[in-house]
N, C-alpha and C positions, 0 to 999 in steps of 0.2 A: 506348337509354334515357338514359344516361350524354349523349349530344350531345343529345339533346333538352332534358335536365334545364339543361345552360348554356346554350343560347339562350333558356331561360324567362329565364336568369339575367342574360347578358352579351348585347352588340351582338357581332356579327361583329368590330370594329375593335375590342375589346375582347379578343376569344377572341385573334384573333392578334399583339397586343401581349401578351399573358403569353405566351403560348406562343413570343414573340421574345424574350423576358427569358429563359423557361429551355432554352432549348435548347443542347443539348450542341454547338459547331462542333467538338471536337476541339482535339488540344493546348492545354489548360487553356482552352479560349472557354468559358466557360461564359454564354450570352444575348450581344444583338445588341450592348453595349457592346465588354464584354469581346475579343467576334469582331475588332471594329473595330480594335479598339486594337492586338492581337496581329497582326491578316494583312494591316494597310496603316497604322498607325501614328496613329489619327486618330478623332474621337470620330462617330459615327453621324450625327453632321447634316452632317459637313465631306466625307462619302462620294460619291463618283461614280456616276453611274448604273450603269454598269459593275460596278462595287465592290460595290455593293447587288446586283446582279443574281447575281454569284456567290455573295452567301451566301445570297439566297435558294433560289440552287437548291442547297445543301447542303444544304437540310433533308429534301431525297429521301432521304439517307444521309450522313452526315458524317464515316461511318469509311469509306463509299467513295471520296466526291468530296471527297479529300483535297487540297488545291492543294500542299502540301509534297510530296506523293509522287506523284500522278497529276495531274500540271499538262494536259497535253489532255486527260483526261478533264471535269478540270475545266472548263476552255474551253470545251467543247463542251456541257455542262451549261448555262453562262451565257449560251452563245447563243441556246438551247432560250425561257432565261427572257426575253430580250430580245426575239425572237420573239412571245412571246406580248404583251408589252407594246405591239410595233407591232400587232398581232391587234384589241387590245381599244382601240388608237388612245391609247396612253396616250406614247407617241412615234411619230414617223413615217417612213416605210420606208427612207427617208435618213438617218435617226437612229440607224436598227436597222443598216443596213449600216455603216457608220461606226466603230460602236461595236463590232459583232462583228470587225469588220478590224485592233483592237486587241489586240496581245501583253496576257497576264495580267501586271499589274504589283504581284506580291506583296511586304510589302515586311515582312520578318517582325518580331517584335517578343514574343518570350517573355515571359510574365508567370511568376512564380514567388516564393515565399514571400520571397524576396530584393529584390523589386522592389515599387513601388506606392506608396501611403499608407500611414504608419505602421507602417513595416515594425518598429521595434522594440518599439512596445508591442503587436502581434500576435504577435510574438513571445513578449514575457512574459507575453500571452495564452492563448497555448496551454499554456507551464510552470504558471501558476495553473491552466487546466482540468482538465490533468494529477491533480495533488495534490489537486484535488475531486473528482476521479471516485476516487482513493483513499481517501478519506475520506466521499463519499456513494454508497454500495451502490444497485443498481439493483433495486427490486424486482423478482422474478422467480419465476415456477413453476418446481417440481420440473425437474432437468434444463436448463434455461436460463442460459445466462449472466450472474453477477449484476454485471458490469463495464457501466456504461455507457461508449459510443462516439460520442465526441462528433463524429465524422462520418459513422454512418451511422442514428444514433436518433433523427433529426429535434429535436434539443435546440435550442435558440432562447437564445446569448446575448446580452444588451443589454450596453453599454459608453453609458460618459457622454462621450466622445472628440465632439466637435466637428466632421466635416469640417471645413468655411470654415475653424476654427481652427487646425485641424492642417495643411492646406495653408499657411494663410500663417506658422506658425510654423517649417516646414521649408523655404520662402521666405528666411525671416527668418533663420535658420541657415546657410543655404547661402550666399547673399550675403553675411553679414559675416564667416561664416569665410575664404570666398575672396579678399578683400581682406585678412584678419588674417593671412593664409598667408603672401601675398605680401610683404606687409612683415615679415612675421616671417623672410623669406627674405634681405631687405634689410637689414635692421640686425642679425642675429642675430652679428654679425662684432664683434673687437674694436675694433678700424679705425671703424667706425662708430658704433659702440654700446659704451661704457666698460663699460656694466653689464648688459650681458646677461648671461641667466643659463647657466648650466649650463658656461660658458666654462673653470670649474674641476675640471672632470670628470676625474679622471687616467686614464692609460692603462689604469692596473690597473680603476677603477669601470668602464671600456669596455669592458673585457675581458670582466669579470663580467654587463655587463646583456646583450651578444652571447651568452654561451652561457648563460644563465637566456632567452633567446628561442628558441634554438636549441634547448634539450628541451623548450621547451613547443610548439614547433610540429607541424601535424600531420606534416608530413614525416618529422621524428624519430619519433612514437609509432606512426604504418603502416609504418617499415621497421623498426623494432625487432619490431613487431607479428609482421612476415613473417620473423623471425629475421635479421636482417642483425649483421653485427658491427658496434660503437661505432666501429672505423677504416672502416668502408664507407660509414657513415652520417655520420660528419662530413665524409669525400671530396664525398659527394653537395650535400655543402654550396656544394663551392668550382667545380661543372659549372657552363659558363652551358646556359638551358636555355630556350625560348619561353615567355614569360608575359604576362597580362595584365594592369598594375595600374593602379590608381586614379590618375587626373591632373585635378587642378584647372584646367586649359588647354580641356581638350579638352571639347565638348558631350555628351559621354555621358558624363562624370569619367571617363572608362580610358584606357589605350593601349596598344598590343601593342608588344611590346618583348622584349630578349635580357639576359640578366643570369643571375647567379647566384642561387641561394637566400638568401645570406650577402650578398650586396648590397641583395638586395629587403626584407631583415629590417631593413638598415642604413637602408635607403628609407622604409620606411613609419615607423620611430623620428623621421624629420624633421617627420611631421603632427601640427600642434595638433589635439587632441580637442575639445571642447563637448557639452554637452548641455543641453536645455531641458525644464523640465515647467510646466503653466500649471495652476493647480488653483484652485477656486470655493471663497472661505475661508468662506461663509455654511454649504457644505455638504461639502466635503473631496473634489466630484466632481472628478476629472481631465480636464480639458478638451484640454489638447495633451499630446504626448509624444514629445519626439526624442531618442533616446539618444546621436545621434553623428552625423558627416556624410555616412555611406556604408554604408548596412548590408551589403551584400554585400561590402565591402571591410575593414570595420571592425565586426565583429559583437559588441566588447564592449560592453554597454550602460550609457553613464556615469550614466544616470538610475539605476537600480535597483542595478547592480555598485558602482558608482564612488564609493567611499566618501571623501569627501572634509569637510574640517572645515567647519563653517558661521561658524566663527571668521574663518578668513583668506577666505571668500566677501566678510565683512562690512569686512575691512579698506578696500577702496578706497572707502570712505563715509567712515569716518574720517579718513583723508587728504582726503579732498574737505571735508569738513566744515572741518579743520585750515586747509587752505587760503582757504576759505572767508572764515570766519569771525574767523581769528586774521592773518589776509591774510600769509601762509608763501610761502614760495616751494619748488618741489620742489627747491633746489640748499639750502635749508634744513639744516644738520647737527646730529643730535641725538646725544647718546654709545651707542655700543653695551654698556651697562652695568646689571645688570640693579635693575629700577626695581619699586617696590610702593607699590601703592596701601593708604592705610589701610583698617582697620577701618570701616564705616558712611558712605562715601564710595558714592555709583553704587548704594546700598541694600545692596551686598554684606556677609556679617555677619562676615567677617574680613578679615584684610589679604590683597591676591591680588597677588601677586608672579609673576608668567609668565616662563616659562623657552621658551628659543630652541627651536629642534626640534631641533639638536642638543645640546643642554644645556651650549652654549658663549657665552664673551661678546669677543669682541674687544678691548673697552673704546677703539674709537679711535671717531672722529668718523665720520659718514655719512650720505649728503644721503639727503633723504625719497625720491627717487625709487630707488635705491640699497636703502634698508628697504623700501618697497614692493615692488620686485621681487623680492627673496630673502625677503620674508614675514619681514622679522624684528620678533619680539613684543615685545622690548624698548624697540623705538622708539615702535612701536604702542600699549605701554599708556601710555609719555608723554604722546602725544597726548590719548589717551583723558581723561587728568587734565587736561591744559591746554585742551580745549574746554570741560570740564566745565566749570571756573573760568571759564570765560569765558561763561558761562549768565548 
């Protein structure tokens, strides 16, 4: 009843294109992209006859003719399907032999919540679904569960997320941070670069941001977890031990490598972070969303987490502006001394006098690029009043 009721419905060529979107391949394939993507690394149209041929015949059983676990079974499966292909003259018996004479050439490629499109706003995806299935009870009868399961209640969420957008936004992230890396590798020296920052860091601030990493990692909280004592678990620090991390060099960003725990904490402290979000200001929809440049490497999300001031975002406008306009040059020195703008200046209704972030003033002299890079707001509200005047 059920097959007769879709062919009133669908064409043949229609039944088995959905039925090739949902089909289960095993190890997360879920439909013929996904398959593609995970068991030869390549989107459904770029597939070899071959390639096609075996996931066709997994649809027999896909928890049998598993090609990870039973590779000739699976062979001999593909060949069944290639077979029939010469049968029905859809290649030719030269074609069939040929191609059955072929090794399976699996070429794997796990998919997993760490991998893909917009891994970090899926991410904050699922925490938002979370907190709404707390907050919206599931109707239900007597006895029932009243928790909705937002993976097995058939729940339908829509997102205003863009593919095209979000694709070329993590495009766009990923190439300007790998060139920002790279010269941030380059100049970060004194030898090079007078005013790099962080060059003032004493031993003792190193010391301190090293073990505020060192209890926050998981290493520290599952061997504390499994009772280990604090001298066993900071030993486990200083083992080298196989790992894999993240490398801007390599085409996959990783590399397997030997190192310590206490080195790879000190490793990963050298990557600039980023984050982008693109939002529709007509309607507040969020369009792209990249919280960082490696979710599986870097899972804080600087979008959502990353609380950062919109003040010093705005700074490198004012200097551009400054430049600009007042025709400055960045070897320009202004005093580090702290400066207030009047009452009723900028619309502001009192005088705003901005204090450094450390609530210090130097009082010497200091070229713009110099305050630009250490963010200092003293120089920054000068500016501010000397564009203005110059309106």
């Amino acid at each position: 009843m059920l097959a007769t009721r879709l062919e009133r419905s669908y064409t043949k060529e229609e039944i088995i294109s959905m039925y090739f979107n949902i089909y289960d391949f095993g190890n997360n394939a879920d439909g013929i992209r996904s398959a593609a993507r995970i068991y030869f690394g390549k989107e459904p149209k770029d597939l070899k006859i071959e390639e096609s041929a075996m996931l066709v015949g997994m649809f027999k059983n896909s928890s049998l003719f598993n090609p990870l676990r039973r590779e000739q079974m699976v062979k001999d499966r593909r060949d069944v399907v290639l077979s029939q292909m010469a049968k029905y003259d859809y290649i030719t018996e030269r074609e069939k032999d040929s191609l059955q004479a072929l090794k399976m050439d699996i070429n794997y490629n796990p998919e997993n919540h760490r991998e893909g499109l917009a891994t970090y706003f899926r991410m904050y995806l699922q925490r938002f679904m979370k907190d709404w299935i707390d907050n919206n009870p599931k109707p239900a009868l007597p006895g029932e569960r009243d928790k909705w399961n937002i993976y097995l209640d058939g729940l339908k969420i829509y997102t205003t997320i863009d593919s095209k957008m979000q694709a070329n936004a993590e495009e766009a992230v990923y190439a300007h941070m790998a060139n920002l890396q790279a010269e941030f590798f380059n100049q970060n020296t004194k030898e090079r670069n007078a005013t790099t920052p962080f060059s003032d860091i004493t031993p003792e601030e190193t010391e301190n941001i090293m073990e505020r990493a060192m209890k926050n990692s998981d290493r520290w909280r599952e061997m504390k977890a499994a009772g280990k004592s604090e001298e066993e678990i900071r030993n486990s620090f200083s083992q080298k031990t196989e790992m894999t991390v993240f490398d801007w060099k390599s085409e996959t960003r990783e590399k397997d490598t030997i190192m310590t725990p206490l080195d790879s904490i000190r490793y990963y402290k050298t990557f600039l972070r980023a984050a982008m979000m693109s939002m529709e200001p007509q309607t507040g929809h969020v369009k792209a969303w990249v919280g960082g440049i490696n979710y599986k490497h870097f899972q804080y999300d600087n979008v959502i987490q990353g609380a950062r001031q919109v003040g010093s975002t705005f700074k490198p406008f004012v200097y551009a502006a400054a430049i600009d306009q007042l025709r400055l040059s960045p070897c320009e020195k202004l005093p580090d001394t702290q400066y207030c703008i009047e009452a009723g200046k900028h619309g502001n209704m009192e005088a705003w006098c901005p204090r450094n972030s450390d609530f210090k003033y130097t009082g010497e002299e200091m070229t713009l690029k110099h305050a630009l890079a250490n963010s200092v707001n003293t120089v920054t509200a000068q500016l501010i009043d000397k564009v203005d005047r110059n309106q």
